[in-house]
C-alpha positions in Angstrom: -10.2 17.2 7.2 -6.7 17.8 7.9 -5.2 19.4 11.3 -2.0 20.9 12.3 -0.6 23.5 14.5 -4.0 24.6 15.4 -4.7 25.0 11.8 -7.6 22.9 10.5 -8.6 22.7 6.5 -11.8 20.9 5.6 -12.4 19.5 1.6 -15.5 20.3 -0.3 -16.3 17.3 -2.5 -19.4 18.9 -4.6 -17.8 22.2 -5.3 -13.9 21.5 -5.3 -13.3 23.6 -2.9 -10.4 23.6 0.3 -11.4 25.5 2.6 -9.4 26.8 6.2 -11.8 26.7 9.1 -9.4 27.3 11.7 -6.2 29.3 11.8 -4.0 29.3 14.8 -6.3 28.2 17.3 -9.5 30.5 16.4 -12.0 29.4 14.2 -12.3 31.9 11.1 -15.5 33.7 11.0 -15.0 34.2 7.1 -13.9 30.6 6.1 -10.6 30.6 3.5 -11.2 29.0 0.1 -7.5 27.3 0.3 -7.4 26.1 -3.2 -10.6 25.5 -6.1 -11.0 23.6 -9.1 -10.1 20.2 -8.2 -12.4 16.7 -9.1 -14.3 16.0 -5.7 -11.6 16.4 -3.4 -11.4 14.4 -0.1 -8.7 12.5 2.0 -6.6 15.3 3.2 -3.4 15.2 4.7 -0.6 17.9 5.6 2.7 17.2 4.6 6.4 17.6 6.3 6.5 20.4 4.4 2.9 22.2 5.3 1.7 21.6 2.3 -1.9 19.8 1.5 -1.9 16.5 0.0 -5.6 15.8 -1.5 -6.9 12.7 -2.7 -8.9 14.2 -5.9 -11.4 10.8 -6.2 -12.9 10.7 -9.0 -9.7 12.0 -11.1 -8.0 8.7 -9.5 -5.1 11.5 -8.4 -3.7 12.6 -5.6 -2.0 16.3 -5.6 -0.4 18.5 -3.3 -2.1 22.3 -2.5 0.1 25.3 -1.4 -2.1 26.1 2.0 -0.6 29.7 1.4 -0.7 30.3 -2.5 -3.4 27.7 -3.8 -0.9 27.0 -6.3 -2.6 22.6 -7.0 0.3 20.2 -8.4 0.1 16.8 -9.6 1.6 14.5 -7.4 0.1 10.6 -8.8 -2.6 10.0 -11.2 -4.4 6.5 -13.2 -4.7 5.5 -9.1 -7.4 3.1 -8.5 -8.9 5.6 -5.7 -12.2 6.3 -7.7 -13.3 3.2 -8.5 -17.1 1.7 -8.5 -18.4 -0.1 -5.5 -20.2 -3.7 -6.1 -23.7 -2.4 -4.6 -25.0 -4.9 -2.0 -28.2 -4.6 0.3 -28.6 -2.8 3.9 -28.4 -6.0 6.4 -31.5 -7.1 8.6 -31.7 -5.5 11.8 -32.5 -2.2 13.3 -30.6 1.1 11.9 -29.1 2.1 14.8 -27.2 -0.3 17.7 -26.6 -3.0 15.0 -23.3 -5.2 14.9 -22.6 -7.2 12.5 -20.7 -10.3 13.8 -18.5 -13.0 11.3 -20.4 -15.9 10.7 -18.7 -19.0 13.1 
């Protein structure tokens, strides 16, 4: 999600989709597909300049989305965003209320 000036834009990582939720303070009963097409989009940001900044994660690229056009540019790519995870197990402990604390 990304917020500013009451405007709110939310990412759609399955369908590469940007969608606006909220324009100036009223949530939008027909939600705005912003901009389409990009690889499982996520991290959003708004920029000095309004524009969208979207971590694309899977591409390993970050781009920049005209909030107004859906015009998508290239901003970085080859960035170690995507990468795999090591996969470890769940610890012990109950699901809910559980802290993990550093050994001593």
């Amino acid at each position: 999600m990304a917020a500013v000036n009451g405007n709110l834009w939310v990412s759609d990582w399955v369908t590469g989709k940007v969608w606006q939720v909220v324009a100036n303070g009223t949530p939008l009963d027909n939600l705005v597909v912003v901009a389409e097409g990009l690889t499982n989009p996520e991290g959003l940001a708004v920029d000095r300049d309004g524009s969208l900044l979207v971590v694309e994660s899977m591409a390993d690229r970050l781009s920049r989305v005209n909030p107004l056009t859906g015009q998508v540019a290239t901003v970085a790519e080859g960035l170690l965003i995507g990468a795999e995870t090591i996969p470890a197990p769940l610890p012990p402990g109950p699901s809910t209320g559980w802290q993990w604390a550093p050994p001593e």
